[in-house]
Structures are given as C-alpha cells and as structure tokens.
N, C-alpha and C positions, 0 to 999 in steps of 0.2 A: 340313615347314614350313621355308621360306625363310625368316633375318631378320637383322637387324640392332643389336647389342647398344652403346648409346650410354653410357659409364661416367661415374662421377663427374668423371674427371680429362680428359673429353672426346676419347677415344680412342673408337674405332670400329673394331668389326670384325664381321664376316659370318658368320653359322653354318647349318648346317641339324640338324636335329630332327627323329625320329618319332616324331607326338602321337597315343593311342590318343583318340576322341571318338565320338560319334553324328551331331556334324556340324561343320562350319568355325568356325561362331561359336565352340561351345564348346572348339575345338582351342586356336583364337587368347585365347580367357579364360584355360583350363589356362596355356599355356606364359608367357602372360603375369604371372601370377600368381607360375607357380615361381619366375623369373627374377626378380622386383620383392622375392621371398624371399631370394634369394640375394645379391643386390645393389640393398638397397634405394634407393639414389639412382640408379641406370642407369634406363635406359629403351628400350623395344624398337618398333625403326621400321620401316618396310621391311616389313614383313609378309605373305607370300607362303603361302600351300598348295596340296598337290597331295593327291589323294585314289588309296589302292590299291583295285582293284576286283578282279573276277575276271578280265577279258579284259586288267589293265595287261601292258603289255610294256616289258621292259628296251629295247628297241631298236626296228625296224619288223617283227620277225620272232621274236625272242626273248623269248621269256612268263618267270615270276616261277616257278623249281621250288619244291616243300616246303620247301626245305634255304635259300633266298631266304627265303620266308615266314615261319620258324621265327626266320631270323636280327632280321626287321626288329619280330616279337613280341615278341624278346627284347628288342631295341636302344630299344624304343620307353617312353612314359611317358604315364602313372602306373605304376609300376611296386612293389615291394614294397618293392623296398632306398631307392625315396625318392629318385630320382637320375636327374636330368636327363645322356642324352648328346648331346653339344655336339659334330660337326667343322666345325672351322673351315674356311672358305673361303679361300684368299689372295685380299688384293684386286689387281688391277691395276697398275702405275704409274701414276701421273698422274690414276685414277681418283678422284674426290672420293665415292661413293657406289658400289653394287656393279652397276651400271647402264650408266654411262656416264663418261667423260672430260668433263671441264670444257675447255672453247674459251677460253682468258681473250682471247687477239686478238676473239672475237666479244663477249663480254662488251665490250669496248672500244667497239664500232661502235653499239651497240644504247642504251637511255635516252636522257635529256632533252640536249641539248649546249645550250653556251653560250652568249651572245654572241649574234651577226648569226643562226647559224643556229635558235635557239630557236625553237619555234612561236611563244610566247607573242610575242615581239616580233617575228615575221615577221604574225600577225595581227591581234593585237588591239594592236597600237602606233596610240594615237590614239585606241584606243574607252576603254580602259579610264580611269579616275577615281578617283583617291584617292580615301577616305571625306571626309575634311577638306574637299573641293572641293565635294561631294555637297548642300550647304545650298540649296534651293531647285531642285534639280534630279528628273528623273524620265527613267528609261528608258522609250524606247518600241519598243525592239527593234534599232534599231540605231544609235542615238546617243542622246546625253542632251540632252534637253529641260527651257526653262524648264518647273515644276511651274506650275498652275492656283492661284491664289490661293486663290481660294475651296474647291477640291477640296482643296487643303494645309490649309486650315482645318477644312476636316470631318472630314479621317482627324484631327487633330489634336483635335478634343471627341471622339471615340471614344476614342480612346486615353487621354484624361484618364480618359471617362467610366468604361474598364475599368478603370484604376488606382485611382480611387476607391472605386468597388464590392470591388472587392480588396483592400484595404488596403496598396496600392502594391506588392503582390507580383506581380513579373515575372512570372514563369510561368503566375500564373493568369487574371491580365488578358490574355497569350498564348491561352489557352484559351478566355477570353469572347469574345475578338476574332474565336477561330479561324485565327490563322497562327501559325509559328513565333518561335520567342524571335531565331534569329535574323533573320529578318526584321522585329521589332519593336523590334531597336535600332536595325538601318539606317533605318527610317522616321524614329527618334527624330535620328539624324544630318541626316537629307534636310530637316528638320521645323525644329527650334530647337538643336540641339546641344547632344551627351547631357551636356553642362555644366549645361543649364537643366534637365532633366528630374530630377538629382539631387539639385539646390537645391531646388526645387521639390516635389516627389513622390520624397522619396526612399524608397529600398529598406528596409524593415524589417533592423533587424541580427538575423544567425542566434543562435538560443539559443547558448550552449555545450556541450558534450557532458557529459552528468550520468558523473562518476567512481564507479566498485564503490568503496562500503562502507570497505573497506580500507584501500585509495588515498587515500582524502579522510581518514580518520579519521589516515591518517599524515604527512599533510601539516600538519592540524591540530594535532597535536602537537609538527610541528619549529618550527613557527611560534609556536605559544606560551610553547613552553622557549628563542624566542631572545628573545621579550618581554621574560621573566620574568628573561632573562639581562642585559638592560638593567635591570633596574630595576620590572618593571612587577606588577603584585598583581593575580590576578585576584580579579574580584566585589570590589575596593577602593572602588568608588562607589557598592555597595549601602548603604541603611539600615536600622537597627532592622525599621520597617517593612515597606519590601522586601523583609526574610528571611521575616520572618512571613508575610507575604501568599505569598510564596514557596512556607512548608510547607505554609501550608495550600489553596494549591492542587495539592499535590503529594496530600495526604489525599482530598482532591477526585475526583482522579483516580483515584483508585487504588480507591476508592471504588465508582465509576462500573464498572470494570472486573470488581472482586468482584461484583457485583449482576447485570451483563451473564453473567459464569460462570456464578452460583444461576439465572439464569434458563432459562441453556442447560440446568441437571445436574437441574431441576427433574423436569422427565416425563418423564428414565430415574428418577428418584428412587421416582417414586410407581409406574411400571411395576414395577421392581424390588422395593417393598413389597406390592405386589397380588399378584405370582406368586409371593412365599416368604410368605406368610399372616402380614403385619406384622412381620417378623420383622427386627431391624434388620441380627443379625450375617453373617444367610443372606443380606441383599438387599446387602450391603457383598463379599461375596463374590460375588456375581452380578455387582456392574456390577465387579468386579476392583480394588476398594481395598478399603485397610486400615482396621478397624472404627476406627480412629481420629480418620480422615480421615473416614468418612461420618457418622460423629455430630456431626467439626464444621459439615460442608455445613447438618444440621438444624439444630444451634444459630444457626448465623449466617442461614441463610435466615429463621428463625422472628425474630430480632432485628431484621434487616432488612429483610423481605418481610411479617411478620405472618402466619407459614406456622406454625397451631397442630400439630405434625405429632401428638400425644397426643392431640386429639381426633377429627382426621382418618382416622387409623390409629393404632388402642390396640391395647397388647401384649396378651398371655395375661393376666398377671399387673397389668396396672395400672400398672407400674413402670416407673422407669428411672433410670438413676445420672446421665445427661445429661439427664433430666427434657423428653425430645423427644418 
C-alpha cells in the first residue's frame, strides 16, 4: 500500500506498507484504522495498493523467491507483535504531493482575471441588472423587458395566495407554488419590493431552540440569586389564599398520580394473588416488593378505588393485621 500520512501539525509524508487482507477494500479499512490508532488526529490520503500474486515479478523477468515471500509475510500487518511497518518515501523537491511538482507560473495563467479581460464583463456587460432595477421588469432570454401588467398581477394573487394558505412561510408557499425559494424572492423584487412583502405578509419568527434540562435550570438560578441580590422575595405577591389553593392543588395532583399507579399495579396485584393461592406475603415476593410496600398498595387502593381486597381474595385463616 502506497500512502500518505497528513499529521496534526500539517506535515506530510509518504510511506508504503504490507497489508495482509482478502481484498483492497478491506486492506485500505485495516491500514486506515491502525494509523487513526496511532495518531488519532492525522489522516491518510493518497491511498494506493498493489496486490502479490503468484506470477508477480520484481522486474520484467525477475519472480518473487521463498526468501522474498517469507520476507514480506514477516514485514506485513496484522501481525502478532501489533506493529505497523512504515518506510518512508522521500518526497521530491518542489513536489506539493508524492505525484507531481506544482507549476505556480501555470497556477498564475489559469482562473478568473480582472478587469477588461473578465468574461463576466466582456459578455454580459449591458445584459446583466441589479436586483434594485428589476421592479416591473422580466427576462425574456436576452434582454429585459417591461413585465405585462396584468401577467405581474396574477403571479402577484398566487403568491399572496400561497403565503396565505401557508401562514406566510416562505418555503412552503415555495412548495405550493412549485418553484424555488430563490426564485420567489426575485419575483417578490420584480413584483413590489421585498419591503412590501414583509410589511405586509411577514415571515413568522423562528421558535427558539429549547435548552437541556440543565442549562435552563442553571440559568434560572443565576438569575434569581441576582434578583434576590437586589432586593427582590420570591412568591412576595402571594396571598393567604394563593398558598392554600396552592397546596391544595399540589394534594390534587399528586393524588391523581397515586390513583393513575394503583391502577397500573392493580392486575399484576390480582395475577399475583391468584397464582400464590391468596397469599399476600408469597404474592409480595412474586411481583418483587417488600411485604410492606404490598400491603400499602391494598390499603390505599381499597381507600381509594373501593377495592374490598378481603372479600375478593380471603386468606386461609380470615385474618389480616392490615385487615386487606
């Protein structure tokens, strides 16, 4: 493998490698991989392979002996000891890549030039048009013509018509219309001038981008400890009342939540009391809590759901110290 090792500090240099694989692709993954191990910020370009076969030859007459063979099995990678061998190439003088010699005199002759000789103003001097200039005008392939009143007027209710339906978003009024966004400012220039269009039909403003958890929750608190560093009390405009109505929509909720749980832990509850034959402290060990914990789910279900669980499922004995 022929290649190119490009380092952090933007040095370059040329090495060659033999990759043991099954095929190219995977020669060029292997050696790429080691190398991105070895120096993880470098990067490998240039990437070249040659394949040994049985008929290779060192020259136009000179084949590969054992003593060749053995050498380049040895020399080669994956290997045991875990070790890429790299010789380096010298590169050339003057040479920019391991390739060829950079022209900069041709570099000089070649791009866009200046002035009188530019295309741009050896050809289109005279056709082209500001945007600014463009108000009532229309190409028609090779000059610009007064637009058609009436024709100005009808692309002009489509385009309202799409921005309406859209809720003035460019893009998708672009989409109803069927042409490009940027083809649907320049109309909007050609048309009344994108001044009137934004007075008029402006562009919805973007959300802002919703901040992680974190972020916000630590922002929130530099802001309130500089409030509070002026002066300021939080919940100072609450009343009597506001606190109460307060807690008790805090009870409320929490409420709601308990009830929403009993309802989920209900029919593992009653599964669990059917396969251990009523049994509360067997069926507490089956769903994996502690008999403590299952005998509150019964009291509290039965308090709040009306879930008689003693007549539903009765013990051996009749009894129970949680009376469930």
């Amino acid at each position: 493998m022929h290649y190119t090792i490009c380092y952090a500090n933007r040095e370059e240099k040329d090495y060659k490698s033999f990759i043991k694989a099954k095929s190219y692709e995977l020669a060029k993954l292997i050696l790429k991989n080691k190398i991105k191990k070895e120096y993880p910020k470098s990067k490998v370009k240039s990437l070249i392979g040659f394949m040994f076969h049985g008929k290779y030859k060192r020259s136009q007459s000179i084949e590969l002996s054992l003593e060749n063979w053995e050498q380049i099995k040895l020399a080669s990678f994956p290997n045991i000891n875990d070790f890429l061998f790299k010789k380096e190439v010298v590169r050339p003088k003057g040479h920019s890549n391991r390739f060829n010699k950079t022209n900069l005199d041709h570099l000089c002759k070649i791009g866009f030039k200046k002035g009188k000789d530019n295309w741009s103003t050896q050809n289109r001097k005279g056709k082209f048009l500001p945007l600014k200039d463009r108000k009532g005008k229309k190409w028609n392939g090779g000059e610009w013509i007064d637009w058609d009143k009436k024709e100005m007027k009808e692309m002009k209710d489509l385009m309202i018509d799409a921005l309406v339906k859209n809720a003035n978003k460019r893009t998708l009024a672009c989409a109803h219309m069927g042409i490009s966004r940027n083809k649907f400012y320049k109309l909007m220039h050609k048309i009344e001038g994108k001044s009137w269009w934004d007075e008029k039909y402006p562009a919805p403003k973007p959300k802002p981008p919703i901040l992680p958890t974190e972020q916000r929750s630590k922002i929130q608190k530099r802001t309130m400890l500089k409030r509070m560093s002026d002066g300021h009390i939080p919940f100072s405009y609450l009343t009597k009342d506001h606190i109460n109505q307060r807690a008790k929509n805090k009870r409320l909720t929490e409420r709601k939540k308990r009830i929403a749980y009993l309802k989920e832990m209900i029919p593992k509850i009653k599964d669990a009391l059917e396969k251990n034959n009523h049994h509360r402290a067997k069926s507490a060990k089956y769903l994996g809590l502690k008999s403590s914990h299952f005998f509150k789910l019964l009291a509290q279900s039965k308090k709040m759901l009306k879930i008689d669980w003693s007549q539903l499922y009765p013990t051996k004995n009749g009894k129970s110290q949680y009376k469930v």
